[in-house]
C-alpha positions in Angstrom: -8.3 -12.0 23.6 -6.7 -12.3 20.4 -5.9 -9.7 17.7 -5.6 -11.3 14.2 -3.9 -9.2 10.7 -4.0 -10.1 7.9 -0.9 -8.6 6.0 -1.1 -8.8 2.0 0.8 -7.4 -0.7 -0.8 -6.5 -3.4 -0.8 -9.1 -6.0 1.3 -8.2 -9.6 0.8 -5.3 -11.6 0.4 -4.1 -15.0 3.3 -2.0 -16.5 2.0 -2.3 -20.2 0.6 1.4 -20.3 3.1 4.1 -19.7 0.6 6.7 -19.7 -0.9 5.7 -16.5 0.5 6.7 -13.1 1.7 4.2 -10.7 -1.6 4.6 -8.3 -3.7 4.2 -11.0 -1.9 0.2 -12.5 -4.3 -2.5 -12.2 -3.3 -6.4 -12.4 -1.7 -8.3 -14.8 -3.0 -11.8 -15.8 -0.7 -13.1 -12.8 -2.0 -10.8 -10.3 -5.7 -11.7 -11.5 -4.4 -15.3 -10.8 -2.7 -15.0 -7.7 -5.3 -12.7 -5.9 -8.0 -15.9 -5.5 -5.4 -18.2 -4.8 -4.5 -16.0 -1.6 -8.6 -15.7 -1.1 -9.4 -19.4 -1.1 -6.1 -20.0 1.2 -7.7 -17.8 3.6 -11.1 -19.5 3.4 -9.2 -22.9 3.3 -7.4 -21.9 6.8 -10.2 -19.9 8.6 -8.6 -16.9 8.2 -11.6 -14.7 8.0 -11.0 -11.2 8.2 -13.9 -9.1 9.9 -13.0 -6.1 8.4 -10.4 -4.8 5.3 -8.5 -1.5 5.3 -6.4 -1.6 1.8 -4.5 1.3 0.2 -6.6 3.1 -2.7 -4.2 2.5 -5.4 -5.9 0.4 -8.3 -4.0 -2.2 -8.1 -4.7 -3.0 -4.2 -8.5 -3.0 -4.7 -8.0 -5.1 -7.7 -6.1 -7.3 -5.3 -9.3 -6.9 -2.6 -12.4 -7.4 -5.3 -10.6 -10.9 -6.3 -9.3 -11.8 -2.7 -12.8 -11.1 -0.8 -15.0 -12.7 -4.0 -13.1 -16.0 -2.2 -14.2 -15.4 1.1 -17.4 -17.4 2.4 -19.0 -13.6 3.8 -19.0 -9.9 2.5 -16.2 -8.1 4.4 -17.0 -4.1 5.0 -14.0 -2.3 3.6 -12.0 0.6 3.6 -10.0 2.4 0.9 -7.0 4.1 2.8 -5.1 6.6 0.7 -2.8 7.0 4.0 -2.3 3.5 3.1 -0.3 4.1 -0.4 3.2 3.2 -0.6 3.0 4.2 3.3 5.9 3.5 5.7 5.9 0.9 8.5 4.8 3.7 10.8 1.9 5.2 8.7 0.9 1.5 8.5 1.0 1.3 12.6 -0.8 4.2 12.8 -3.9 2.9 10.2 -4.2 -0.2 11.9 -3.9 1.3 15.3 -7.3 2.5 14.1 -9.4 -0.6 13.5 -12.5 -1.8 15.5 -12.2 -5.6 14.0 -10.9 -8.7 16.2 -9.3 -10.0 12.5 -8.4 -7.3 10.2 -6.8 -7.8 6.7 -4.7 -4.8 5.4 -3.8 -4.8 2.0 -0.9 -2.2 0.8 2.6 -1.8 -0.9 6.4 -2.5 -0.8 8.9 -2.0 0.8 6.4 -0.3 3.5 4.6 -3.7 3.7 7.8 -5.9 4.1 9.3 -3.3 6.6 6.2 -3.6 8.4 6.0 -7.7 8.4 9.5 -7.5 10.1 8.9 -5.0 12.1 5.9 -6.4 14.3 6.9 -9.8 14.5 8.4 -11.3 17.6 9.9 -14.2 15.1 10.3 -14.0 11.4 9.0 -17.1 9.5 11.9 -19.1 7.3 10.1 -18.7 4.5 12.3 -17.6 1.5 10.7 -15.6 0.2 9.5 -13.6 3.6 12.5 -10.8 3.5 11.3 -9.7 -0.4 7.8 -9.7 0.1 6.7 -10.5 -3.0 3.5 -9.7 -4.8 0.2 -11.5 -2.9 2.6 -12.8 0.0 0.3 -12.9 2.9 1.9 -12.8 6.6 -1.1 -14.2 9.7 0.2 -12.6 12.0 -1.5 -12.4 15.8 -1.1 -9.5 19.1 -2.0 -10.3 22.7 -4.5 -7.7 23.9 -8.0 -6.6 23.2 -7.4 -3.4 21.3 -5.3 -2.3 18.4 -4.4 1.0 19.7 -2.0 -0.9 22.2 -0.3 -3.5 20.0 3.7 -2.7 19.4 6.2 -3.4 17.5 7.7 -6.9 18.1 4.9 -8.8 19.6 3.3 -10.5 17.3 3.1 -13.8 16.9 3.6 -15.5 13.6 0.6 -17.8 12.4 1.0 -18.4 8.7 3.2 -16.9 5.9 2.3 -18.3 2.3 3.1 -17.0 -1.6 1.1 -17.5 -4.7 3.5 -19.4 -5.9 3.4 -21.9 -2.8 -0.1 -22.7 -4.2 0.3 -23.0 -7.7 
């Protein structure tokens, strides 16, 4: 068996309002344009996540209501405030935690591109993959039936894509 993540970042924010704090930023029009790019590249490829566990900040469940409204099915999800701006090992630890065969986890740099690097047995050549830039998405898959046992530097690399790879 197969374990599948889904890695995003979330897609670009709004920095028009200096009153609001930084969990509370939505999207800009780019992030509101990249978001269902990403989505319909997921439906495109197959990649159907089974379950969604995505940091509570605004701008990540901005980045989930547009991805998912692009996915062919309703995906049960789960706001993770551990999940905000967390380290690579905080992220570890979250997914450790999931139930789902294919699992979509949507959070924040550099904790998300720390992660990415981190858990891969081989990085993709993608340019872009060391920055991590907003929306990039990683497929990434573990040997094994349960999350609890995956480690660092096994996964496989499936897929790695940008918004701007699709525009």
């Amino acid at each position: 068996m197969t374990l599948r993540l889904i890695l995003t970042r979330h897609a670009k924010s709004d920095w028009d309002d200096p009153l609001q704090s930084d969990h509370q930023r939505g999207l800009n029009p780019r992030g509101q344009r990249a978001a269902p790019l990403i989505g319909r590249w997921l439906a495109d490829r197959g990649y159907l996540p089974q379950a969604a566990l995505v940091s509570d900040a605004t701008r990540t469940q901005q980045t989930w209501a547009l991805l998912s409204a692009e996915l062919p099915q309703t995906v049960p999800v789960r706001f993770e405030p551990a999940l905000y701006h967390a380290s690579p090992d905080t992220i570890l630890q979250v997914l450790r935690n999931a139930e789902a065969q294919t699992v979509i986890m949507i959070g924040h740099n550099p904790g998300i591109a720390a992660f990415a690097g981190l858990i891969l047995r081989a990085k993709p050549a993608h340019a872009d993959f060391p920055r991590y830039p907003t929306c990039a998405t990683l497929i990434a898959e573990f040997p094994g039936p349960h999350w609890a046992d995956i480690t660092p530097g096994t996964a496989k690399l499936r897929d790695f894509i940008v918004p701007r790879d699709l525009e």
